[in-house]
Backbone bond lengths (Angstrom), bond angles and torsions (degrees), N, CA, C in turn:
res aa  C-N    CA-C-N  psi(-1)  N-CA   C-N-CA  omega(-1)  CA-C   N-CA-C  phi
1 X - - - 1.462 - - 1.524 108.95 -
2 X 1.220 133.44 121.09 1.290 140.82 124.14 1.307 130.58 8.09
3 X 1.325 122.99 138.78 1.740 109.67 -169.63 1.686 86.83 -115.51
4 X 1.384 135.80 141.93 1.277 132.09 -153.18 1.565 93.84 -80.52
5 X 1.554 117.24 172.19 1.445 138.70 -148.48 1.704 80.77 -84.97
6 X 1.504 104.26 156.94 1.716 79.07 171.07 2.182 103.69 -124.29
7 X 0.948 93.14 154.99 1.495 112.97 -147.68 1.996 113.44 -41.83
8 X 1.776 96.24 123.36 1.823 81.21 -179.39 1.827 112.95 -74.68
9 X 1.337 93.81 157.31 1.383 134.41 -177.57 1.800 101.08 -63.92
10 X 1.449 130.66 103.01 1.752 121.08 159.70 1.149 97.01 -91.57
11 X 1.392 146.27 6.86 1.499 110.10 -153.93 1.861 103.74 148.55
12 X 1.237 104.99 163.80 1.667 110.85 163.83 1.492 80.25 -127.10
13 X 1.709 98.60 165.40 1.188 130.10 163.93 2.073 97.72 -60.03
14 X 1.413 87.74 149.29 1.703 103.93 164.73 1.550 84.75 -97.41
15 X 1.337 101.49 156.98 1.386 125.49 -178.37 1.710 93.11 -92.22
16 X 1.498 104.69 154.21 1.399 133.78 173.94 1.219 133.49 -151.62
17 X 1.408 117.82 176.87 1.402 96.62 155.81 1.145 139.35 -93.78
18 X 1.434 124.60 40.33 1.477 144.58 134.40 1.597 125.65 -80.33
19 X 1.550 103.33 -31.20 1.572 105.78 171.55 1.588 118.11 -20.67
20 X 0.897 129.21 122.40 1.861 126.00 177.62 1.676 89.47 -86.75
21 X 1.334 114.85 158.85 1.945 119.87 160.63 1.580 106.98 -102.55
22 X 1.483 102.07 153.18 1.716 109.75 166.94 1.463 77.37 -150.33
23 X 1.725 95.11 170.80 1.359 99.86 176.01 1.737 86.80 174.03
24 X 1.496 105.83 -175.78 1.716 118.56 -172.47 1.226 83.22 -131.18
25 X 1.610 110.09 146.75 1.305 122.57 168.28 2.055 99.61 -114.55
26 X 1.049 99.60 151.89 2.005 102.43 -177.82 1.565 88.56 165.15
27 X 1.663 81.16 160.09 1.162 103.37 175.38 1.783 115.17 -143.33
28 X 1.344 128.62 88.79 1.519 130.37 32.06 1.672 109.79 -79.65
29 X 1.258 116.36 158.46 1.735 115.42 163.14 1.075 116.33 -132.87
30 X 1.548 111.53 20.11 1.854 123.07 177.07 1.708 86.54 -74.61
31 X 1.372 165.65 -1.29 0.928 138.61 -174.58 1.816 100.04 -114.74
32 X 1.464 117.73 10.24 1.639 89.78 -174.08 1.479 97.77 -98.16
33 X 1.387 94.60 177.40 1.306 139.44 -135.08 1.927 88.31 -106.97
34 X 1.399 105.78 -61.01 1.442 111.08 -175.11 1.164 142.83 -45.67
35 X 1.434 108.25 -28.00 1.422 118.96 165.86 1.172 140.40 -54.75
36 X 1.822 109.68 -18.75 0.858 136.68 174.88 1.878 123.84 -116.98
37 X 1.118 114.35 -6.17 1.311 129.15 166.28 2.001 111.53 -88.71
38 X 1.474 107.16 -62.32 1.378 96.80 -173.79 1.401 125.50 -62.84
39 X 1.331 119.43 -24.86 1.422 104.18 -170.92 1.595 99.71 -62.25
40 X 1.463 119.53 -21.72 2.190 116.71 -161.68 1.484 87.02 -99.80
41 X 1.395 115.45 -4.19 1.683 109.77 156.36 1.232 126.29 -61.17
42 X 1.655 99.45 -64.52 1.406 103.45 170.48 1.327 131.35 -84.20
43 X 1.477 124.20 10.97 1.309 133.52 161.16 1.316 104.05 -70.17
44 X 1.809 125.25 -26.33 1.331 103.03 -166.06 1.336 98.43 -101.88
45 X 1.100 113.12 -18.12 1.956 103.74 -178.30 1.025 96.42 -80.82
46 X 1.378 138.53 -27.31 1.659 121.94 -173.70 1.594 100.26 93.83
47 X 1.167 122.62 25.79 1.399 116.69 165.16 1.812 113.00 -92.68
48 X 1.343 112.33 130.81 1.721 112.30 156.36 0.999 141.16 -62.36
49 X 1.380 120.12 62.79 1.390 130.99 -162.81 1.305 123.46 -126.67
50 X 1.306 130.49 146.76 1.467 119.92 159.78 1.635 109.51 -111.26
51 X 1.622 102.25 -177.08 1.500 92.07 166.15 1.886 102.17 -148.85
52 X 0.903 107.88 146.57 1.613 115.37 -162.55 1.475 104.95 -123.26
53 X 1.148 135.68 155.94 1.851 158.49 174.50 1.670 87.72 -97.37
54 X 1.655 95.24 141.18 1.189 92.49 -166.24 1.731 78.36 -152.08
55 X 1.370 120.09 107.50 1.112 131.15 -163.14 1.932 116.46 -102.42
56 X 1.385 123.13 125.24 1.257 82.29 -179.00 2.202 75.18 179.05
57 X 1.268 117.55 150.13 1.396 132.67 174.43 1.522 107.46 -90.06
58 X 1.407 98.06 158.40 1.760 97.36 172.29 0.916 127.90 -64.47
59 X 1.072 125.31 10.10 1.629 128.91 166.23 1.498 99.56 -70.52
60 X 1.229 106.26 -49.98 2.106 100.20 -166.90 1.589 96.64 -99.67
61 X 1.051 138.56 17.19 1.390 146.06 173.31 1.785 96.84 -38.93
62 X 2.096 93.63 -72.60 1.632 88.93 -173.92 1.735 132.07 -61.00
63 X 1.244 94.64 -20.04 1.640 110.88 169.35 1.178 125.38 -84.36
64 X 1.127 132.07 -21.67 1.527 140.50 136.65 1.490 121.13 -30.45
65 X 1.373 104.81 -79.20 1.685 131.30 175.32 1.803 86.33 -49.49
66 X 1.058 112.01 -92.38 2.000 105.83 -173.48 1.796 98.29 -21.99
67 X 1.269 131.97 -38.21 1.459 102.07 -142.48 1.808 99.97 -95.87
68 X 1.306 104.07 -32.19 1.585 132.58 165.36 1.195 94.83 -48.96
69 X 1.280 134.80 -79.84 1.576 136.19 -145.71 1.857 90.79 -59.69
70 X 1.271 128.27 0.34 1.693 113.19 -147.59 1.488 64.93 -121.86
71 X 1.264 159.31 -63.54 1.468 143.59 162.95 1.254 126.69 18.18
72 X 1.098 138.33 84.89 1.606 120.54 177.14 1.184 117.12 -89.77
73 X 1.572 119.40 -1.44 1.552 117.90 164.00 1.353 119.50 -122.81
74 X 1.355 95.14 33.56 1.871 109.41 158.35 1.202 93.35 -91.83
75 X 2.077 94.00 138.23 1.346 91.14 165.95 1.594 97.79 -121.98
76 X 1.377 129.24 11.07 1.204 118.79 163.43 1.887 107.50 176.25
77 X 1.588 106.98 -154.96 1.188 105.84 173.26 1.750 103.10 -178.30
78 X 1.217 116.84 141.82 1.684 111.93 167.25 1.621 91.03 -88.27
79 X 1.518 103.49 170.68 1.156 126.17 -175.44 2.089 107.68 -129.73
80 X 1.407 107.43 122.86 1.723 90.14 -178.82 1.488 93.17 -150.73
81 X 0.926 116.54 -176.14 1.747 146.21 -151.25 1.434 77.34 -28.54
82 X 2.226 114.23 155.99 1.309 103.71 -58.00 1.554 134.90 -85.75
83 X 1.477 106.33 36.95 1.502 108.09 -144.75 1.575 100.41 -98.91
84 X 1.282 126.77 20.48 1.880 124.48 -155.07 1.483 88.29 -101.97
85 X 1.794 138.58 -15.52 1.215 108.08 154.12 1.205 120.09 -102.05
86 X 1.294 117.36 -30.47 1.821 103.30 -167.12 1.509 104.64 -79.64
87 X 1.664 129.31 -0.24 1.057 118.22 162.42 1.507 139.43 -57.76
88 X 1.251 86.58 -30.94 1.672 110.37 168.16 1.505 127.35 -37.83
89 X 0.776 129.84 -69.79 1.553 146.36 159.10 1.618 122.58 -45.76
90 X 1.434 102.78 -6.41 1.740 100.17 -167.28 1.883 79.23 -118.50
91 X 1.164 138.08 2.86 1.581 124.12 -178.07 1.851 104.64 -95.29
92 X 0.690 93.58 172.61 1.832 122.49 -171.37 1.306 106.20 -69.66
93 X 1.413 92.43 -56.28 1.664 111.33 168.28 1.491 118.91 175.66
94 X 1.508 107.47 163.43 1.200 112.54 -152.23 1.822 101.60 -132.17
95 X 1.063 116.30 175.75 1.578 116.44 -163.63 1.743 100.18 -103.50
96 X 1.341 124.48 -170.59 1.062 115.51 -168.51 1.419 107.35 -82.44
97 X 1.744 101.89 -42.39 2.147 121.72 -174.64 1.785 93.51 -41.44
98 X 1.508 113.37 -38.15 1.333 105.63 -144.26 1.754 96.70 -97.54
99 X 1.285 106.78 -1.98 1.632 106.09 164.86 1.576 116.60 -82.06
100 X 1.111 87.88 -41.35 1.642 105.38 -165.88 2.019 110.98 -65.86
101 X 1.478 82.94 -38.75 1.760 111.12 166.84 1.482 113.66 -60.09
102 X 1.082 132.12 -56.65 1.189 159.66 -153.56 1.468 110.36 51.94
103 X 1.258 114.38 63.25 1.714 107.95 -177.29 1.629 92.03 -167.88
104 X 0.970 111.42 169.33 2.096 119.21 172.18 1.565 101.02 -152.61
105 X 1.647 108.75 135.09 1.170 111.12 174.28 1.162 109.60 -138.09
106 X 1.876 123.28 14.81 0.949 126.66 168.51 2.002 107.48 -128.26
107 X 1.571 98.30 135.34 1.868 99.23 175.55 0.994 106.70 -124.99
108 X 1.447 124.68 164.54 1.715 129.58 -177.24 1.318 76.16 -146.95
109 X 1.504 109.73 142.70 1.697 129.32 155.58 1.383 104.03 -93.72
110 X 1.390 129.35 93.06 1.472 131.43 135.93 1.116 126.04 -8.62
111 X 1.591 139.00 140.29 1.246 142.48 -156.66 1.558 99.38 -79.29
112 X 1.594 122.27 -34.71 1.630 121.73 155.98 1.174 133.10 -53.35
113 X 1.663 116.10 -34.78 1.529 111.74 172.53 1.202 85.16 140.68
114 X 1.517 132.46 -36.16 1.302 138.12 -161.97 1.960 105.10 -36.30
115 X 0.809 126.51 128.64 1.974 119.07 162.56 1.918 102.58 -107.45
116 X 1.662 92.25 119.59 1.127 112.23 -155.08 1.734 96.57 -105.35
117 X 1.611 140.53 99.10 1.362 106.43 167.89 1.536 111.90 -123.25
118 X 1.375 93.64 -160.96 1.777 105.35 -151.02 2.065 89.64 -152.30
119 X 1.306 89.76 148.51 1.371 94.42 173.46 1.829 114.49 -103.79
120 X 1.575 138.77 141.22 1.311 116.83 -173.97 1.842 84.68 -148.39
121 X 1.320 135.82 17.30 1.074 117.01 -178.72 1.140 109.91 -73.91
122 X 1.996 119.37 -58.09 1.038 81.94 173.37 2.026 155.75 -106.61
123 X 1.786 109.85 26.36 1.005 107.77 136.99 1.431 141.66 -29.70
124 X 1.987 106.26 -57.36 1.491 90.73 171.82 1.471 119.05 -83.06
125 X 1.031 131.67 20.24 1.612 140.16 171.09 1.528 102.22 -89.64
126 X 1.428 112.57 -25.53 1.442 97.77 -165.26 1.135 90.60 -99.73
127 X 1.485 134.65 -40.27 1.351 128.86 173.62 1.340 125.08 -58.02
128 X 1.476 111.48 -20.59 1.382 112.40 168.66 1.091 139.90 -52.53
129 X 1.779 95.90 -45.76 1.350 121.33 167.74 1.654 131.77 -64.06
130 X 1.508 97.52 -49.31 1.260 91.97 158.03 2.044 133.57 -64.68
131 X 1.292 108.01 -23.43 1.306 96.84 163.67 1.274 124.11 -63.49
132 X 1.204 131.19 -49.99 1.517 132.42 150.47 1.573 126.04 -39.63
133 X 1.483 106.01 7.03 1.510 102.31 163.11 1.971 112.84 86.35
134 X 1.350 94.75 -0.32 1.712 87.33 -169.98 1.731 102.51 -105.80
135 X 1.465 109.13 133.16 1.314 126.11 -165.84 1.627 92.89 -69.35
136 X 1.814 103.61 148.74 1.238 124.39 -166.54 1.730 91.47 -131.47
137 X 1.411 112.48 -61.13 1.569 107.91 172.49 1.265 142.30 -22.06
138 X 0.929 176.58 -88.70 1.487 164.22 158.92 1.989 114.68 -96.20
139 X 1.503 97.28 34.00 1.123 110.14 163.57 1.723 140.28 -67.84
140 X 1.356 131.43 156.46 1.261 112.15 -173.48 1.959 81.21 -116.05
141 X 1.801 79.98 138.74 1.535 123.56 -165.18 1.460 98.13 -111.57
142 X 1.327 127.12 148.30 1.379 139.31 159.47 1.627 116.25 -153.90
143 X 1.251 110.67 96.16 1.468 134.37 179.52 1.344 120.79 -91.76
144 X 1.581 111.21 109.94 1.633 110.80 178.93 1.560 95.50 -105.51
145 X 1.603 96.87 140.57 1.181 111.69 -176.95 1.645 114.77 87.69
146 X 1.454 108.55 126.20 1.439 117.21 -166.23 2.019 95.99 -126.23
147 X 0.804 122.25 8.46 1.214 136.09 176.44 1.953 113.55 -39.69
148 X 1.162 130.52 -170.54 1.413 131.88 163.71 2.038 109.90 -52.72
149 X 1.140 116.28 -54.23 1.585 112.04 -179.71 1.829 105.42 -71.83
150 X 1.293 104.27 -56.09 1.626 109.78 173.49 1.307 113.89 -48.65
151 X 1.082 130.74 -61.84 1.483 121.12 158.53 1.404 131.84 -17.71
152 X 1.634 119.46 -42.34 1.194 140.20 -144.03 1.754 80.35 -92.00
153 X 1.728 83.63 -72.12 1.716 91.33 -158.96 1.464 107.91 -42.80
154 X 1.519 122.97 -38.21 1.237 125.25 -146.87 1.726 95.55 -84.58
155 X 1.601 117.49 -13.08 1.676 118.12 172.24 1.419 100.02 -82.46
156 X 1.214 120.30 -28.51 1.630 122.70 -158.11 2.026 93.99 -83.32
157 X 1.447 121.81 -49.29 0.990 120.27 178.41 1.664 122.16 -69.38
158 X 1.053 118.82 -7.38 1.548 125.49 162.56 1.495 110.96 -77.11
159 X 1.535 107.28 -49.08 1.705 113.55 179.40 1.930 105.07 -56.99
160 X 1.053 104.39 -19.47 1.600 106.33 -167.02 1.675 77.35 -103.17
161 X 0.988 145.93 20.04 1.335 117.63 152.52 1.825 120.45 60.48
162 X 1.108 105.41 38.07 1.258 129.06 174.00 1.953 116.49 -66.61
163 X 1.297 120.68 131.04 1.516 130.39 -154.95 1.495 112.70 -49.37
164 X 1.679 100.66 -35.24 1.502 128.94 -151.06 1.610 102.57 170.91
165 X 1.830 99.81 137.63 1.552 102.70 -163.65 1.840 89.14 -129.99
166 X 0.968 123.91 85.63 1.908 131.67 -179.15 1.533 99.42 -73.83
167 X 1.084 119.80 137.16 1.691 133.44 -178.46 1.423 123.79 -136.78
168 X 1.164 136.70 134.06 1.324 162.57 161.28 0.954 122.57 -106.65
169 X 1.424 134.84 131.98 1.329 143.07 -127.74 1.591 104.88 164.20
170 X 1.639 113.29 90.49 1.714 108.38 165.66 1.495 112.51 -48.69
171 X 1.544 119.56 -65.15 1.240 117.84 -159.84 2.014 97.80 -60.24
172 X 1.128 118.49 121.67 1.277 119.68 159.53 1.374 139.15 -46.54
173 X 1.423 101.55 -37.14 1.746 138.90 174.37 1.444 87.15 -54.31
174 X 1.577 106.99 -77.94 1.228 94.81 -146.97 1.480 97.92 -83.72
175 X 0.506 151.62 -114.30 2.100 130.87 -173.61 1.259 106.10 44.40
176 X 1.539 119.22 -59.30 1.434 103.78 -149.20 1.657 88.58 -83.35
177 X 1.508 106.02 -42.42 1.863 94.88 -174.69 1.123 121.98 -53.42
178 X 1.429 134.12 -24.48 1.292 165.57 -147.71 1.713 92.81 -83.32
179 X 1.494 105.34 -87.13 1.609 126.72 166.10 1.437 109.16 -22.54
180 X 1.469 110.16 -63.23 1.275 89.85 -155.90 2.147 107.95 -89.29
181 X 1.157 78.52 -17.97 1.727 83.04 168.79 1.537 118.21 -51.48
182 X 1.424 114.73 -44.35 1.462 135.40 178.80 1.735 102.53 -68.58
183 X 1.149 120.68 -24.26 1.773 110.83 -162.82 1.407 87.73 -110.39
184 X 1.454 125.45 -15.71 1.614 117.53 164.71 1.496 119.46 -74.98
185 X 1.652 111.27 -38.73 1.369 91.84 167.11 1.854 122.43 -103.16
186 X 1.264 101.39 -6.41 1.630 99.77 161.50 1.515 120.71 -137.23
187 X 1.885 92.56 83.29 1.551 98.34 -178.40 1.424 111.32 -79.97
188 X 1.720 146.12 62.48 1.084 149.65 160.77 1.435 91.69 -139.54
189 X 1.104 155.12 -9.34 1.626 140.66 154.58 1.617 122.69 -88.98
190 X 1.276 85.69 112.52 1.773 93.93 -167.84 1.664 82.23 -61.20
191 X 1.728 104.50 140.35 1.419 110.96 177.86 1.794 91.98 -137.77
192 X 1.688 105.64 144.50 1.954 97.74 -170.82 1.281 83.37 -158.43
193 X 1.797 107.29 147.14 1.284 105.21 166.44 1.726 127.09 -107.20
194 X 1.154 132.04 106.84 1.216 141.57 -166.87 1.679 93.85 -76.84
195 X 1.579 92.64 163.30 1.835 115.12 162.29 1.211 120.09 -131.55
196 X 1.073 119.01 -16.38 1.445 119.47 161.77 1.988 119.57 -98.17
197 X 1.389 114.69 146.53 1.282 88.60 171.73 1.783 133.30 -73.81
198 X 1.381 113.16 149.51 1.548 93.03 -143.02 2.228 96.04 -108.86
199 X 0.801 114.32 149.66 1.430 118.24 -178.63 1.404 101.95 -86.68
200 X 1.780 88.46 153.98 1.880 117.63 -163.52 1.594 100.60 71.68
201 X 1.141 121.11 51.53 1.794 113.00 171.51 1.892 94.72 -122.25
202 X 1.353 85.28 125.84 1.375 111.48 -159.81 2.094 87.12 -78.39
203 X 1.395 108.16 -51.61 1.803 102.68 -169.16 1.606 97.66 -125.19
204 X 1.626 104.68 130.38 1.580 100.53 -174.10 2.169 88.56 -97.09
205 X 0.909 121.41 160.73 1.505 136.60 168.25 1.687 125.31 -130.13
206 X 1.373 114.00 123.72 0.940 107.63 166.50 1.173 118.42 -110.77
207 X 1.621 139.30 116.09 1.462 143.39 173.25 1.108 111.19 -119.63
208 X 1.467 129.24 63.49 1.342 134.71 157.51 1.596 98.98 -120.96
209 X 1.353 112.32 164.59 1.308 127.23 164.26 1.552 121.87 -62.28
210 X 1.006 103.85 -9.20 2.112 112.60 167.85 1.510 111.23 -44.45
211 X 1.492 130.19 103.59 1.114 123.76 175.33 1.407 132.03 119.53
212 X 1.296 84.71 -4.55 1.804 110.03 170.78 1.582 112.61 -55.21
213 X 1.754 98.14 -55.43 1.704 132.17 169.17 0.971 119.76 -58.72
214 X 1.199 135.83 159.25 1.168 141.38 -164.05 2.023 103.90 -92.31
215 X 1.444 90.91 -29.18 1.575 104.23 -160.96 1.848 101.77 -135.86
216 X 1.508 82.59 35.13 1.923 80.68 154.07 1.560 114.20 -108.25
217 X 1.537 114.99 162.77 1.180 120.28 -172.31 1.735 104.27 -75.04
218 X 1.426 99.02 173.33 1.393 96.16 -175.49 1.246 113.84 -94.11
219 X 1.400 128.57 139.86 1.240 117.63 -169.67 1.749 131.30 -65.63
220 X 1.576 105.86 -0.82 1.231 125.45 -175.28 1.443 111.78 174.32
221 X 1.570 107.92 157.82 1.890 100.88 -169.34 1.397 99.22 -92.17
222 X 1.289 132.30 119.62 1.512 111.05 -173.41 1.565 111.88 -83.64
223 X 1.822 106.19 11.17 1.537 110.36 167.79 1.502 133.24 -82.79
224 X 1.522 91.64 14.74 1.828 124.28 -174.58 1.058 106.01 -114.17
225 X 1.742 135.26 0.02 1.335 119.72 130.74 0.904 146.49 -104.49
226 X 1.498 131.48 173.71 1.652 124.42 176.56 1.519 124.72 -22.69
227 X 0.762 132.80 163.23 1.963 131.64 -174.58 1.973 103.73 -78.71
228 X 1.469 113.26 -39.28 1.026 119.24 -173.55 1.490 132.23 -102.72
229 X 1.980 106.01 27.85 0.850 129.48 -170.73 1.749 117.40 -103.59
230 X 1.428 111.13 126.69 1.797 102.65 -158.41 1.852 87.98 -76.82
231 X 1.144 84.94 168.95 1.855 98.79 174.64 1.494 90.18 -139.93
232 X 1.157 89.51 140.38 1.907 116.51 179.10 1.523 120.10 -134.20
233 X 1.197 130.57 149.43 1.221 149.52 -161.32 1.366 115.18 -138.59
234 X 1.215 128.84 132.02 1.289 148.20 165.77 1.188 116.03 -70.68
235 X 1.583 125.29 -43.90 1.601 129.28 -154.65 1.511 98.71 -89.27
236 X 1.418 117.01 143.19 1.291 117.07 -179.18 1.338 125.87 -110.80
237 X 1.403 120.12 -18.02 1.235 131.84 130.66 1.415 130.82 -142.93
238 X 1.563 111.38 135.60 2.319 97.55 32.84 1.317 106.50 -94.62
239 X 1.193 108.83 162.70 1.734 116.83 -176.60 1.044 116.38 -54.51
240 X 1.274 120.36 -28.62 1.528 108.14 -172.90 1.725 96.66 -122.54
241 X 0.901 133.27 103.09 1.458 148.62 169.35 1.892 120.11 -54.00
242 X 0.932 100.94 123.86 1.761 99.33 -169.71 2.121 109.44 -46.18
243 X 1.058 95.99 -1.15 1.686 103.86 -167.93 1.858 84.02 -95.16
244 X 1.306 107.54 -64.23 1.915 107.98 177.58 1.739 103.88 -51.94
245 X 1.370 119.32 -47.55 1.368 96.16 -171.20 1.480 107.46 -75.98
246 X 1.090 141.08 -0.76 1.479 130.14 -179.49 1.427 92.08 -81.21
247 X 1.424 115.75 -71.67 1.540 127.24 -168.09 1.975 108.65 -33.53
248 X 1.228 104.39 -34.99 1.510 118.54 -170.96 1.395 95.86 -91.93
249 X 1.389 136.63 -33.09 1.439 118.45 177.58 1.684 103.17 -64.40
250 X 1.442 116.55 -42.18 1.561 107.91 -158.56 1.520 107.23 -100.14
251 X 1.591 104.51 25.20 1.415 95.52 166.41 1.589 120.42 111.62
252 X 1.266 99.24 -23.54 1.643 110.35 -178.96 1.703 115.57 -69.87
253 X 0.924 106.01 144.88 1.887 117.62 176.47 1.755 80.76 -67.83
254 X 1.152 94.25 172.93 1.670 138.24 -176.18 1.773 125.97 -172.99
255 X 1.386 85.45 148.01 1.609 105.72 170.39 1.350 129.53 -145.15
256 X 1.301 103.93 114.48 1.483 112.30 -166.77 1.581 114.28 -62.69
257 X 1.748 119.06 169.85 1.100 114.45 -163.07 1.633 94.85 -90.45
258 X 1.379 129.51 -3.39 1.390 131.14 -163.01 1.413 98.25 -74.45
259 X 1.409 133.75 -24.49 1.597 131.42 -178.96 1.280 114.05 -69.20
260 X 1.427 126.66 -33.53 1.414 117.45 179.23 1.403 115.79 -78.80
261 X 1.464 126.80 -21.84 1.307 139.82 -170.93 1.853 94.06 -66.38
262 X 1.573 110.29 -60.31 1.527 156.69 -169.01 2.006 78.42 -38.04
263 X 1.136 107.25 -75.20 1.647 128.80 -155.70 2.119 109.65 -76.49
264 X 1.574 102.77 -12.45 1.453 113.97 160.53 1.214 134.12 -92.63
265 X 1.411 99.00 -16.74 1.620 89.23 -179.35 1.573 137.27 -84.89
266 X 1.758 97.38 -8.65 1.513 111.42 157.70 1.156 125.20 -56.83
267 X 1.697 111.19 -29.92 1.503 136.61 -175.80 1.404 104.02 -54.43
268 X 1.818 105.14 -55.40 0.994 107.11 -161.90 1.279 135.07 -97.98
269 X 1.394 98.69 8.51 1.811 127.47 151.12 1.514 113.09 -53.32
270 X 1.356 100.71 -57.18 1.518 108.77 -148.97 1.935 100.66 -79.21
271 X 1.752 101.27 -34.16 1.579 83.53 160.58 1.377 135.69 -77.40
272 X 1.335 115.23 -38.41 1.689 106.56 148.83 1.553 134.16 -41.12
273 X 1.582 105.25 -18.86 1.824 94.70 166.46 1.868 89.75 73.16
274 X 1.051 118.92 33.98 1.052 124.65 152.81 2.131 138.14 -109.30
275 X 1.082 121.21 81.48 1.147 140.20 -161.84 1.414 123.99 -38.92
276 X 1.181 120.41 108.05 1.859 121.69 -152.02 1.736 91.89 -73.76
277 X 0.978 121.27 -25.27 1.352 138.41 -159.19 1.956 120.34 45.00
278 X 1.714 82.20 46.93 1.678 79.84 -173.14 1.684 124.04 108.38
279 X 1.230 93.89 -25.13 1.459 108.91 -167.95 1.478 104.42 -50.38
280 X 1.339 131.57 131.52 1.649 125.15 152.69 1.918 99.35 -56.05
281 X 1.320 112.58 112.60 1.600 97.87 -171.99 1.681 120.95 -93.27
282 X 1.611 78.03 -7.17 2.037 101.35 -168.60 1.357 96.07 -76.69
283 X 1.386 122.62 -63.92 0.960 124.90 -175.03 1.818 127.58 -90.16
284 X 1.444 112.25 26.33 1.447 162.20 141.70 1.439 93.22 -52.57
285 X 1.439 115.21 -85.52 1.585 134.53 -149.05 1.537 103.54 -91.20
286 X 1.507 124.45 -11.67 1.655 116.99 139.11 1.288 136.81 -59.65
287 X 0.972 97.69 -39.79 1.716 109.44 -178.58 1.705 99.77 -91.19
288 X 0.793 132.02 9.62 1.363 135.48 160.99 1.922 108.46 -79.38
289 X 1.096 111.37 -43.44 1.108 136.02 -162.83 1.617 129.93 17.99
290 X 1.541 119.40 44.95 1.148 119.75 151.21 1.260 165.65 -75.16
C-alpha cells in the first residue's frame, strides 16, 4: 500500500487580526528549520497562524517569557539551543516528561497568561528512529551530551525500554543530576556514565551543540566504534554534520538530525489544540523539504 499524496499548497493565510503567533525562541536561530515548514503546516490544516524566530541569549530569557506570557494572541512557542534547561524554572508549569527530562522545548500560553511547557524532542528522536526501521528495544545506547535535547532523548530512551543507556557528559554536575534523575524515574534501565567510547553499542548519539560550526571539533570519532554501529545526530543544520560525513565516508550507517524534528511536529499540533484534520503531517513536513 501506498502512503497517501500529501496535501497541495493554494495559498498561506494573510495575516490579521485573528492571526494566532508561534514561533522558536534560541539563540543562534539562523539554523532552524521551522520558519519555513510551519507556515505550509498551517496552510494545510487550515489554521491562522504564523510562526516567527525569536532570537535572544539568557540574559533576556526572563524578559522574553514576561513579554510573551502578556500576548493574548500567542498561541505558543518551541524552545531550542541554549534555552531547553534554564527555561524550565521561569514557566507556570510544566508536565511530568518535562520534569523527569529536565529541559522544555515545547510552551503553550494559557488563556490566563499561564506558559505551560512539555518536553517532545526526545520522543520524536525515538520515533524517528524507529520509523527508519532501527531497533530501540533492549538495545545498547551511547549518548554524548546530557544537555536540554540529551536529557530528553536519554528520558525518551528509557521509556522505550532500551537494554542499557551509557552516557558522557563534560560538565560533571550535570551528569550526576542527569543519572540520577533517570534511575529515579526508570529504575529497571541500567543507566552509567562512560568516557571512553565503549564496545557492543548498537546506536552511537550525538546531543551536544558540536557541529552547528563549521570549525567545531567532533564530538566523538565514530571510527572508535564497532563497524555495524548506527551514528546519529541531533543538529539539523547542515544536514549532514562533519561527525555524519566521517561516519558515512568509512562505512558507518547514519541518521540525520532532520527525523526527530520530522516525528515532533505532530506533537506539536496536538499541544496547541490545533487540528491536523487527518493530515499524514510527517510526511507533510518531508515533502516540504527545507
Amino acid at each position: 500500500m501506498t502512503s497517501p499524496e500529501p496535501p497541495v499548497f493554494t495559498g498561506l493565510f494573510p495575516v490579521n487580526g485573528a492571526t494566532r503567533l508561534y514561533g522558536t525562541i534560541g539563540d543562534p536561530i539562523r539554523q532552524l528549520r521551522m520558519t519555513g515548514i510551519m507556515p505550509q503546516v498551517f496552510a494545510a490544516v487550515g489554521a491562522n497562524a504564523v510562526w516567527l524566530p525569536f532570537e535572544g541569549g539568557a540574559d533576556l530569557l526572563p524578559v522574553m517569557l514576561e513579554a510573551l506570557a502578556r500576548m493574548r494572541n500567542l498561541g505558543g512557542f518551541t524552545v531550542t539551543i541554549p534555552h531547553k534547561t534554564g527555561i524550565l524554572p521561569l514557566l507556570g508549569r510544566t508536565t511530568r516528561r518535562a520534569e523527569a527530562s529536565g529541559s522544555v522545548n515545547l510552551v503553550r500560553r494559557e488563556a490566563d497568561g499561564t506558559l505551560a511547557g512539555d518536553i517532545v524532542d526526545g520522543v520524536g528522536f525515538v520515533r524517528g528512529l524507529a520509523a527508519q526501521g532501527h531497533r530501540i528495544r533492549g538495545a545498547s545506547i551511547w549518548l554524548v551530551g546530557l544537555g536540554g535535547a540529551g536529557g530528553a532523548i536519554a528520558a525518551a530512551l528509557c521509556e522505550a525500554e532500551v537494554g542499557r543507556l551509557l552516557v558522557t557528559e563534560i560538565d560533571a554536575e550535570r551528569a550526576e543530576i542527569a543519572i540520577d534523575r533517570l534511575l529515579r524515574h526508570y529504575p529497571d534501565v541500567p543507566v552509567a556514565e562512560v568516557v571512553t567510547p565503549p564496545k557492543g553499542v548498537h546506536i552511537a548519539i550525538n546531543a551536544t551543540p558540536l557541529g552547528l560550526r563549521p570549525d567545531d571539533p567532533l564530538s566523538f570519532d565514530p571510527m572508535t566504534l564497532d563497524s555495524d554501529a548506527l551514528v546519529a545526530d541531533v543538529i539539523m543544520s547542515p544536514v549532514e554534520t562533519p561527525l555524519l560525513q566521517r561516519a558515512r565516508t568509512h562505512g558507518r550507517r547514519i541518521h540525520h538530525g532532520r527525523h526527530m524534528l520530522d516525528h515532533q511536529i505532530p506533537l506539536y499540533l496536538d499541544w496547541f489544540g490545533i487540528d491536523a484534520k487527518g493530515i499524514d503531517v510527517v510526511a507533510l513536513v518531508r515533502s516540504i523539504g527545507t
